[in-house]
N, C-alpha and C positions, 0 to 999 in steps of 0.2 A: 120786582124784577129790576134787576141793574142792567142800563143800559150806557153803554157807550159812544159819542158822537167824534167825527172827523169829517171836516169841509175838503174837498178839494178847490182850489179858487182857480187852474187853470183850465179845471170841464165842468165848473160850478154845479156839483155833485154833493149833495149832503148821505154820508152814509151815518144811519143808527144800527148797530150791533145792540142784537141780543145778548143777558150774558149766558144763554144756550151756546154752547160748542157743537161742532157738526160739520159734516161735510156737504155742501148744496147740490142739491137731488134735480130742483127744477124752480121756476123764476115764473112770476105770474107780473106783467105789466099791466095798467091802467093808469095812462095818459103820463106825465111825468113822474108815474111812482114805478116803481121795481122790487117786489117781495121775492127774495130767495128763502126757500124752505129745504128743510131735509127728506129725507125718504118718507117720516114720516107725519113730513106735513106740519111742523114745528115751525114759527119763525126764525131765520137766522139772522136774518140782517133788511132792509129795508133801503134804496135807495132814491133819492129826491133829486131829478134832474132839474136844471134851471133852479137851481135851491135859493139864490139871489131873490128872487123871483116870487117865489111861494114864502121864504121866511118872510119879504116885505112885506105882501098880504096878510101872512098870519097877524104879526106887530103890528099894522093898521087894526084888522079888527078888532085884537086884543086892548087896544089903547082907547079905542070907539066903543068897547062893550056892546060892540055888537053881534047882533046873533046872525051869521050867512053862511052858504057854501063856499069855501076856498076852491079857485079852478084848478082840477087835476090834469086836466090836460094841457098836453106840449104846448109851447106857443108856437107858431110858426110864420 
């Protein structure tokens, strides 16, 4: 699956595109993630708010080789 990435840096928004085409049906969050799917339930695209945020953490554990949960939820 080829996938496409674009940061937004002024609502620090990471969107990944699917390369499915589709019209988005309905949108399922969990903490700073955002899944838009089609009617039939297909990935469309994925978005990562606070993406600053969550890419650091990834690049931290990935550098540490460590094995953790990354937090999905908002910060607040």
């Amino acid at each position: 699956m080829d996938m496409k990435l674009n940061y937004n840096r002024e609502d620090d928004i990471l969107i990944i595109e699917t390369e499915r085409k589709g019209i988005v049906d309905h949108a399922e969050q969990t903490g700073s993630m955002i899944a838009h799917f089609d009617s039939s339930d297909q990935l469309l695209f994925l978005e990562v708010l606070n993406a600053s945020e969550f890419i650091s953490s990834l690049v931290q554990v990935a550098l540490r080789g460590e094995e953790r949960q990354l937090p999905l939820a908002a910060a607040g």
